[in-house]
N, C-alpha and C positions, 0 to 999 in steps of 0.2 A: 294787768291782773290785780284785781283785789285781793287783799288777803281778810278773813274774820279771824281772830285767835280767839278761840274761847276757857282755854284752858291748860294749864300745865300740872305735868305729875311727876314726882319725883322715882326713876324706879330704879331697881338694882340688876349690874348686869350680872350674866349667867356664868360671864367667864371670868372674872376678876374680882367680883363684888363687891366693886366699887356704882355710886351711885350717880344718874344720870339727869338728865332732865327730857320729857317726853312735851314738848309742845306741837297740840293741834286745835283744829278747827275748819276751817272751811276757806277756798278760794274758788274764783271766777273762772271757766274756762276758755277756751277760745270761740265761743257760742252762749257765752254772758252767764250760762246756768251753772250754780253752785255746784263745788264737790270738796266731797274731805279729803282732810292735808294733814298734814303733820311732817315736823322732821326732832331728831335728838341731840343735844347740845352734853358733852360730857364738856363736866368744870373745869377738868385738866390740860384739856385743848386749850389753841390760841385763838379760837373763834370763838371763848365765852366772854371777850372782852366786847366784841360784835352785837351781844345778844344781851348783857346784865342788863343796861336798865329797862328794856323790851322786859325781861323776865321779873325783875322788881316790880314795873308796874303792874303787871298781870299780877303778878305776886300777891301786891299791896291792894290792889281793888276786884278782891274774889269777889266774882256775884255777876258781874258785867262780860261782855264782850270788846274787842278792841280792835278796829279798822286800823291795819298796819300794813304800811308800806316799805318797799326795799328786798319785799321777799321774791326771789329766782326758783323758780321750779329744778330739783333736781333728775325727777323722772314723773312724769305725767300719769302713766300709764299706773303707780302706786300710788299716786298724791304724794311724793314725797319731796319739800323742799328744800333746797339746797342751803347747810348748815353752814357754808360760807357766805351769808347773805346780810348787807345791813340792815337789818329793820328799824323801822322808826314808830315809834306808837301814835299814830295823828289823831284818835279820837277814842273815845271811851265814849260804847252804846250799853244802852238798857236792854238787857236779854229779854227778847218776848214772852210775853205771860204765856203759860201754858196753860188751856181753860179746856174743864171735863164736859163742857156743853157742845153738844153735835148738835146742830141743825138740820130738822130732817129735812128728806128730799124737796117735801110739798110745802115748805114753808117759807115764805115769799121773804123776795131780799130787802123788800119796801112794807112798809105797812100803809093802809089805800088811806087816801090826804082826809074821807068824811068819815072814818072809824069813830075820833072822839067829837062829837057835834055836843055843844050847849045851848 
């Protein structure tokens, strides 16, 4: 399974009001297509010694995504992985540009080789 992390949010719970960590983003299923994920790391636990510098680098290099391995699926069925999991951060990618240009239906994915003749 691959995992993408693309982000972490720090949020507060409902019942304590103490503060958490919401990390998600996307992993591979057993049919290679992407689906969202996420799981929650409270600081207080013994599994954020598992997760700090997974969560520093993310931390430290807002803007990017990050190919991280070590992550266990804890329920599939919610995308939810399993908060006892080693992650390792192996790579740091460039999030895809997101471009306002749609290509319409009829407009070819080549342009023809004698368009510009000199």
């Amino acid at each position: 399974m691959e995992v993408i992390v693309q982000g972490i949010h720090m949020k507060v719970s409902k019942n304590d009001g103490e503060e958490y960590y919401h990390i998600y983003g996307n992993y591979t299923d057993d049919t290679g297509r992407y689906r969202r994920g996420h799981t929650y790391i409270d600081p207080k636990n013994d599994n954020i010694d598992k997760w700090q510098k997974c969560i520093n680098t993310v931390l430290d290099n807002r803007g990017f995504d990050f190919r991280v391995s070590g992550i266990r699926m804890k329920n599939k069925k919610m995308g939810l992985w399993n908060a006892d999991s080693r992650p390792t951060v192996e790579e740091i990618l460039d999030k895809p540009l997101k471009s306002s240009y749609k290509k319409p239906k009829d407009e070819p994915d080549e342009l023809p080789s004698d368009l510009f003749t000199f």
